[in-house]
C-alpha beads as a LAMMPS data file, in Angstrom:
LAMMPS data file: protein, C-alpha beads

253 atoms
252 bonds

1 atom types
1 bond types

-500.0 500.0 xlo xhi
-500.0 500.0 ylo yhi
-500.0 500.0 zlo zhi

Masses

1 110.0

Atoms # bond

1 1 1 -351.969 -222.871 -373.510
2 1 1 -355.785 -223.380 -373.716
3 1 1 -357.261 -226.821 -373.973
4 1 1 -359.926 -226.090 -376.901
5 1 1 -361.694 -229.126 -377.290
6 1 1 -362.766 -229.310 -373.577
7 1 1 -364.539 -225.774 -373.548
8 1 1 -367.862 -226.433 -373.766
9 1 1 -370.600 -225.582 -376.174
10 1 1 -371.798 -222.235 -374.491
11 1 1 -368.233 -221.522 -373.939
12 1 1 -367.246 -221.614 -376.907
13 1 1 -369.817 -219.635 -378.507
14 1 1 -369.422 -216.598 -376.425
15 1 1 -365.653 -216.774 -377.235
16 1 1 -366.997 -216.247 -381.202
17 1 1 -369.160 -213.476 -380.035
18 1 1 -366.229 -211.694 -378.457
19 1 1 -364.546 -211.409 -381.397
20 1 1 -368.044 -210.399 -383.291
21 1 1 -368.244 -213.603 -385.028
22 1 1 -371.811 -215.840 -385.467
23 1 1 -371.772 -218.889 -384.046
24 1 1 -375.063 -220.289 -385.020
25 1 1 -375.807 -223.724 -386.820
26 1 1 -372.341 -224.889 -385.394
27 1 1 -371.462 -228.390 -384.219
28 1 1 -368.893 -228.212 -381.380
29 1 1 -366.131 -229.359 -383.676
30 1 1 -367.180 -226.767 -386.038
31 1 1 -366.850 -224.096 -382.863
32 1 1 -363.535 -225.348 -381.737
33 1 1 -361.808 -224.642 -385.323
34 1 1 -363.874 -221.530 -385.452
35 1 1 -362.485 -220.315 -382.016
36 1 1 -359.174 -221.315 -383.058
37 1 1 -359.130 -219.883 -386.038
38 1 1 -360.249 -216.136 -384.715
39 1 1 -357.419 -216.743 -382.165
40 1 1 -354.820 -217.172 -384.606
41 1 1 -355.428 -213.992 -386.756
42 1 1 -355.139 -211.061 -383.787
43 1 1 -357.526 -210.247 -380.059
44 1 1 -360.978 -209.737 -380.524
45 1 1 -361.904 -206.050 -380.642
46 1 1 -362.229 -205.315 -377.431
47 1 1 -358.896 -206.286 -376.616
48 1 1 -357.585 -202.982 -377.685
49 1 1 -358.928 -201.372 -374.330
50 1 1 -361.512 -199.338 -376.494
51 1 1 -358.580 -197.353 -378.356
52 1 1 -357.572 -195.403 -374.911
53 1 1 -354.744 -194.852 -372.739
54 1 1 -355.572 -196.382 -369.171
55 1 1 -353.886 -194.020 -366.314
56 1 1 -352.791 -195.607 -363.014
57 1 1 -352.652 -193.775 -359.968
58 1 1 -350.392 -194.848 -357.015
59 1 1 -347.583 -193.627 -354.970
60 1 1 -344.407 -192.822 -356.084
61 1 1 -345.799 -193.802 -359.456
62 1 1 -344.611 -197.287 -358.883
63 1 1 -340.866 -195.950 -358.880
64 1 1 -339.977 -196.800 -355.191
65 1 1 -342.530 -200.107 -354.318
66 1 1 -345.301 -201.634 -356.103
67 1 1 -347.543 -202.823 -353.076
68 1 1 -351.093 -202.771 -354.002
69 1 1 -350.422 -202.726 -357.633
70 1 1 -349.361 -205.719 -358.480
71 1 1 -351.575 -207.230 -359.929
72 1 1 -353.248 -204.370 -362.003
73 1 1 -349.416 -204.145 -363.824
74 1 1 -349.505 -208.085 -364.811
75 1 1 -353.295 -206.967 -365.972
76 1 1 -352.009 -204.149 -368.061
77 1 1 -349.232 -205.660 -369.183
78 1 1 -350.665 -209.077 -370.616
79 1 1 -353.868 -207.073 -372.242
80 1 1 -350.666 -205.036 -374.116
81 1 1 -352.841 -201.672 -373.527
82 1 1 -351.486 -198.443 -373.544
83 1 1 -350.976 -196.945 -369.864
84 1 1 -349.391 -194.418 -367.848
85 1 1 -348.601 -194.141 -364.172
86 1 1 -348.830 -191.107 -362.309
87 1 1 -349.268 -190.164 -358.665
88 1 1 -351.724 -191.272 -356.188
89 1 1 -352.595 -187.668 -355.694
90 1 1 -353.250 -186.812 -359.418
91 1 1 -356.247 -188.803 -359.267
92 1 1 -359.307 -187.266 -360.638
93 1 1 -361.920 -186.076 -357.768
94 1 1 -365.352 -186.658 -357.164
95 1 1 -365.475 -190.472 -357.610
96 1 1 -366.462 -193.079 -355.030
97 1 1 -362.654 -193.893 -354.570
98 1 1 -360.841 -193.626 -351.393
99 1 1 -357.450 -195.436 -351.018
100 1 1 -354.363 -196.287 -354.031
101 1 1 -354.046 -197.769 -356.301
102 1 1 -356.704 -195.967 -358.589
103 1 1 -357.073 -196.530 -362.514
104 1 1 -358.992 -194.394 -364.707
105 1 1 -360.907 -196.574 -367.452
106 1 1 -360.271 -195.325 -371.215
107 1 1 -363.816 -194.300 -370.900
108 1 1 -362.799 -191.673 -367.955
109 1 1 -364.428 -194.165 -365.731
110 1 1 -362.244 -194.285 -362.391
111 1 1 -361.789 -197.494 -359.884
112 1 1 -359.963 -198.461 -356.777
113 1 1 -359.798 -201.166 -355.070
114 1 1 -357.338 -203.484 -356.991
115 1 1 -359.668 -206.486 -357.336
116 1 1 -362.270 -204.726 -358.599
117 1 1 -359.444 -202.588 -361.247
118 1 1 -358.343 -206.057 -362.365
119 1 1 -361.674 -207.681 -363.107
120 1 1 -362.499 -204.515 -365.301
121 1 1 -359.197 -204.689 -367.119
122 1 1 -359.854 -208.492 -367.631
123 1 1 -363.430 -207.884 -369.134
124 1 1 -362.476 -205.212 -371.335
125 1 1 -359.201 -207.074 -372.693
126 1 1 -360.382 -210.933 -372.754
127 1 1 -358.712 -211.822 -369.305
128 1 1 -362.218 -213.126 -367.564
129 1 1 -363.558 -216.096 -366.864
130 1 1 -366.005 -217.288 -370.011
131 1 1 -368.980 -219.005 -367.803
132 1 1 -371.711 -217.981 -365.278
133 1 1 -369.940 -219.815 -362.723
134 1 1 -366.266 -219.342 -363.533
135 1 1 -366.989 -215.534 -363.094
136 1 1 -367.799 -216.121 -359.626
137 1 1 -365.061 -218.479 -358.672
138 1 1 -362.543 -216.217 -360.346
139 1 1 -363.945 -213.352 -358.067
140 1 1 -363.652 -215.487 -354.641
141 1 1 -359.289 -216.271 -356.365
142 1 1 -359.170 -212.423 -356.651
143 1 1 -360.528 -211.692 -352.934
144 1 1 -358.636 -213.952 -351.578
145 1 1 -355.488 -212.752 -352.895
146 1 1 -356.896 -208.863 -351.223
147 1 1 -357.095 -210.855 -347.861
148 1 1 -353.402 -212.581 -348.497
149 1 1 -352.244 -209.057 -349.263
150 1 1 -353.455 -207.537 -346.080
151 1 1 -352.219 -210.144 -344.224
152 1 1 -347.958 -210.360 -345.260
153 1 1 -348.135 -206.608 -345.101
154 1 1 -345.167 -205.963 -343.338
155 1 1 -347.233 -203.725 -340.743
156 1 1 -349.905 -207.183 -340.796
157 1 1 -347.311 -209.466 -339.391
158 1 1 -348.217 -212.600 -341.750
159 1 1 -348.802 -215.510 -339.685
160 1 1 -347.054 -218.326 -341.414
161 1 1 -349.800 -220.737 -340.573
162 1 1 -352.175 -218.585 -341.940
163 1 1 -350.236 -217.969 -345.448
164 1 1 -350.024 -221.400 -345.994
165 1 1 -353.906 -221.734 -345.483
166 1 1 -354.675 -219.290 -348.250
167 1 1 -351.840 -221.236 -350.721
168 1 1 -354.020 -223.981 -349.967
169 1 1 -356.950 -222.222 -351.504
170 1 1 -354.998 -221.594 -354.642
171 1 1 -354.247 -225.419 -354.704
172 1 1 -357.867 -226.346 -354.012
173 1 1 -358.729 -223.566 -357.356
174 1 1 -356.164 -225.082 -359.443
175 1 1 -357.720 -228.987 -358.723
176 1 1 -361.181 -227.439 -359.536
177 1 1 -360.211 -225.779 -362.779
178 1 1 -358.108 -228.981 -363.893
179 1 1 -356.503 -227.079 -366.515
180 1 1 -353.399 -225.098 -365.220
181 1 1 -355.453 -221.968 -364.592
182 1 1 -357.529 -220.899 -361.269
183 1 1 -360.188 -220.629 -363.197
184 1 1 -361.534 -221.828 -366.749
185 1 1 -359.520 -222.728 -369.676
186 1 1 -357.256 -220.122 -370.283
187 1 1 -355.408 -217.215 -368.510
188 1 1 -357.425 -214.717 -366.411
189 1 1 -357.335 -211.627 -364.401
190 1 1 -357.683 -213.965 -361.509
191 1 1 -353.835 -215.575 -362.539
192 1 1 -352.556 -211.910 -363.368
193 1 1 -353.636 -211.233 -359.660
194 1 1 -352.564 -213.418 -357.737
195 1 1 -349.196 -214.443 -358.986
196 1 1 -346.514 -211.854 -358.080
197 1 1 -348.422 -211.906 -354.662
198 1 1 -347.923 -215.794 -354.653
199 1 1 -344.795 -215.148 -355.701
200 1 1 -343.589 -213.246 -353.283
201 1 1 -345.329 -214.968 -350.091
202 1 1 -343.183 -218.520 -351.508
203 1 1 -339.878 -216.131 -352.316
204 1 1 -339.930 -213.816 -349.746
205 1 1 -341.703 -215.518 -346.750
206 1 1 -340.917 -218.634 -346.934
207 1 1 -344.473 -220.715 -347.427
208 1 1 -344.454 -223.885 -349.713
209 1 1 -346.681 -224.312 -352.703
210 1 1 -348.534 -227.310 -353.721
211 1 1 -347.523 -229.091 -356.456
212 1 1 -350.084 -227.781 -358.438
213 1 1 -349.466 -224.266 -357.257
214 1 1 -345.536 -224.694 -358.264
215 1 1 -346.567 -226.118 -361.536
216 1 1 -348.555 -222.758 -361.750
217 1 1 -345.994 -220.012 -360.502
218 1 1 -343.758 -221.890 -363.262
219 1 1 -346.160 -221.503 -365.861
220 1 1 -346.764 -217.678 -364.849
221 1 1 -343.635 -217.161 -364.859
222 1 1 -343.233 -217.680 -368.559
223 1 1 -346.393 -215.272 -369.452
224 1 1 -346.150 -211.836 -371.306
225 1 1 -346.806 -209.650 -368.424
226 1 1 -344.288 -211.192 -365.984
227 1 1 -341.563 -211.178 -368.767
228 1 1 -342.238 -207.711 -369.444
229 1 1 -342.218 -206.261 -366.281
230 1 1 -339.100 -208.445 -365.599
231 1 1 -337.542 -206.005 -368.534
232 1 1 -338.858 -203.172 -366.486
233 1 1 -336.467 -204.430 -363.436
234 1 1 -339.933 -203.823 -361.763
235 1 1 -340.541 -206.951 -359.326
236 1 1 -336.728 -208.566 -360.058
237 1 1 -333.576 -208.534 -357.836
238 1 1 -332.713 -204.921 -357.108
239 1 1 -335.477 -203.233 -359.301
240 1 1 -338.347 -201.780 -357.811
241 1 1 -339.717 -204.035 -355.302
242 1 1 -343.086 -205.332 -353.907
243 1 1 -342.526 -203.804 -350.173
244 1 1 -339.887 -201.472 -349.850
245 1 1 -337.540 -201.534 -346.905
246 1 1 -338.483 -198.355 -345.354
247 1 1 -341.970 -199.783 -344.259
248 1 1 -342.513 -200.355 -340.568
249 1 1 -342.219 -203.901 -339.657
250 1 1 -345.041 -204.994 -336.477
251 1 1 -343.035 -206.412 -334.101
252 1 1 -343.589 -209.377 -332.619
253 1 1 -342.889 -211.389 -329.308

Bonds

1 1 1 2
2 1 2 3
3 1 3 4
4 1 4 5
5 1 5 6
6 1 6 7
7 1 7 8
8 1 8 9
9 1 9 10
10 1 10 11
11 1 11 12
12 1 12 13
13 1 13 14
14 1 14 15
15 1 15 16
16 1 16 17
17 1 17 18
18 1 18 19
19 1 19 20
20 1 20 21
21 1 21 22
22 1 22 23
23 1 23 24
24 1 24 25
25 1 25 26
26 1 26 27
27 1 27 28
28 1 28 29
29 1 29 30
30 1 30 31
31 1 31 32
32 1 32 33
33 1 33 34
34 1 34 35
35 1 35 36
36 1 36 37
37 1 37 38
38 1 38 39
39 1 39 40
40 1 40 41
41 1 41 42
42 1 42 43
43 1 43 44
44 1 44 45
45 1 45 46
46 1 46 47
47 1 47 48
48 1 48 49
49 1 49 50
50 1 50 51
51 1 51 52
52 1 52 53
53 1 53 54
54 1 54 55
55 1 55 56
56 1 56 57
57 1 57 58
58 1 58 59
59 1 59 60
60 1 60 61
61 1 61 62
62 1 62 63
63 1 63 64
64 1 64 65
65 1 65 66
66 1 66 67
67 1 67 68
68 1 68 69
69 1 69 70
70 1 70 71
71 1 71 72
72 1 72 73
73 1 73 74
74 1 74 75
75 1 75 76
76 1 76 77
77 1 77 78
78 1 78 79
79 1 79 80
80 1 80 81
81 1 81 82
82 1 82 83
83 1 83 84
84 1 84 85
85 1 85 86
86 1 86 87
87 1 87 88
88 1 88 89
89 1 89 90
90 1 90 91
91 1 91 92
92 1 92 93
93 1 93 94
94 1 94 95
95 1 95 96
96 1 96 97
97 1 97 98
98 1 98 99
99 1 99 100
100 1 100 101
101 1 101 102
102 1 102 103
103 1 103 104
104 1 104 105
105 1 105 106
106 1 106 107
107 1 107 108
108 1 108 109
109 1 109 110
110 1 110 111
111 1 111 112
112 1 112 113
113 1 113 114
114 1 114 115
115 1 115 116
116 1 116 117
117 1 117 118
118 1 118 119
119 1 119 120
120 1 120 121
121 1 121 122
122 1 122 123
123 1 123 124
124 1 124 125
125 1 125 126
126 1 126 127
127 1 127 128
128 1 128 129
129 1 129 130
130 1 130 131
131 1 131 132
132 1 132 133
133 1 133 134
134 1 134 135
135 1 135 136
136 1 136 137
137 1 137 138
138 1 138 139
139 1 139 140
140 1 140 141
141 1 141 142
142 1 142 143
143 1 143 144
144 1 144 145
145 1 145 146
146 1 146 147
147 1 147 148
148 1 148 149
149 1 149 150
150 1 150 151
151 1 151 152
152 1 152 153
153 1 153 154
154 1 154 155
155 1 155 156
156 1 156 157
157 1 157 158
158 1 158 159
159 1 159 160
160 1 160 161
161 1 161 162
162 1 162 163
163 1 163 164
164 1 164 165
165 1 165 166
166 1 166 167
167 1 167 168
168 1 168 169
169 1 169 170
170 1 170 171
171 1 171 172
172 1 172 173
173 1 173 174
174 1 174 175
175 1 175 176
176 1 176 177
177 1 177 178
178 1 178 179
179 1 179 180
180 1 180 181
181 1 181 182
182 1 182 183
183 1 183 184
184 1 184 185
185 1 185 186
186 1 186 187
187 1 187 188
188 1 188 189
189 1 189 190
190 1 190 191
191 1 191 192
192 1 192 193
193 1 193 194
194 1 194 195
195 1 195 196
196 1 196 197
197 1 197 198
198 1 198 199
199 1 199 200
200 1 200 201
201 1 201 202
202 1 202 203
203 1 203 204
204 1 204 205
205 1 205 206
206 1 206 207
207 1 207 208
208 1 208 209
209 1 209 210
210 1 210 211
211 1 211 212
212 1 212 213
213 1 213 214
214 1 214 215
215 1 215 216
216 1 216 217
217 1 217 218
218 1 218 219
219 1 219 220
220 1 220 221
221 1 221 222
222 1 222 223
223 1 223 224
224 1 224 225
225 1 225 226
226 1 226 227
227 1 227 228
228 1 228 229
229 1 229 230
230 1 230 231
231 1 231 232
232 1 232 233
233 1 233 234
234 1 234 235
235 1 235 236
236 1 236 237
237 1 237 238
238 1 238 239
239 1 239 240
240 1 240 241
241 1 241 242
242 1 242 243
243 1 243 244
244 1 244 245
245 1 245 246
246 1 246 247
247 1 247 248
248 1 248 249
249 1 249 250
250 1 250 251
251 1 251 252
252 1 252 253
């Protein structure tokens, strides 16, 4: 799935240093079968999740909806870490956390807001954009999938008009990147995070991707995480679904 060859020098050599490797003295070619190479024989270090068990906190410990955790599953899932779920009330105190989902680090370390828990799994596990720039274009995917969340809430309404204004921002990503991804060369937190959402909003509600957004949803589709939490019936035809049924609907005029 990644495009090699088109990375770039400095990208490139901070891919070697992730996995602990020197880079120096190499010619680009020399980088690309380097990277390659490290690729092929297991994750870089880090890519273990430091050894620990991550812990995610959220109601009904994902048994009856998944809402706001969505993308933190695809996260966990891809990065093949060891995790648990328990409930949103089991969360450790005295953190600056206020609202589900929550995820304590292996480190102890504890987050909310799901963005924010998806960036850090994506650091931690080789999910995040390489470059200076990348980093900050993959943020602006991930906050714009918070927005899209907030507004097909069932309780939000979802404007159709307005969904199909943020797929457009996907599309716009996905012409930027030129390589299949939102952001960079390869698969990020910023894919893991938006797709179920995306998913759901072209499923569910009706709005029409792109071409390049289709292309994308199809490629997702096909990744570890969504395979595995398709085995999970978590996200799939009567398995545990993204908004349960019980949620108040606003109503409209």
């Amino acid at each position: 799935m990644d495009d090699l060859p088109q990375w770039s020098v400095r990208e490139l050599k901070a891919e070697c240093a992730r996995f602990g490797v020197s880079s120096e003295g190499c010619t680009k070619d020399e980088l690309v079968a380097l990277v390659s190479r490290l690729r092929a024989a297991g994750p870089p270090p880090q890519a273990a999740g430091h050894g620990g068990v991550y812990t995610l906190y959220y109601y009904t410990r994902c048994q009856e909806l998944v809402g706001r955790s969505h993308g933190i599953l695809m996260c966990l899932e891809e990065a093949g870490v060891t995790y648990e779920i328990k409930e949103a009330q089991e969360v450790p105190r005295g953190h600056s956390t206020f609202a589900p989902p929550f995820l304590q680090m292996p480190d102890g370390t504890v987050l909310s807001q799901q963005a924010v828990i998806c960036a850090a799994i994506g650091k931690t596990n080789g999910l995040y954009p390489k470059g200076f720039a990348e980093e900050f274009v993959g943020m602006n995917v991930a906050h714009n999938t918070t927005d899209l969340f907030t507004e097909v809430h069932p309780m939000a309404g979802g404007d159709a008009r307005r969904i199909a204004k943020w797929f457009s921002t996907y599309e716009a990503a996905l012409q930027n990147a030129g390589t299949g991804y939102m952001v960079g060369h390869s698969l990020t937190y910023a894919d893991l995070y938006a797709y179920q959402l995306v998913r759901y909003c072209a499923e569910k509600r009706g709005a029409k991707p792109g071409p390049k957004l289709a292309a994308w949803l199809a490629m997702m589709a096909q990744c570890k995480a969504s395979k595995s939490l398709a085995a999970q019936n978590i996200l799939t035809p009567g398995g545990v679904p993204f908004m349960p049924p019980w949620l108040p609907k606003r109503e409209t005029s």
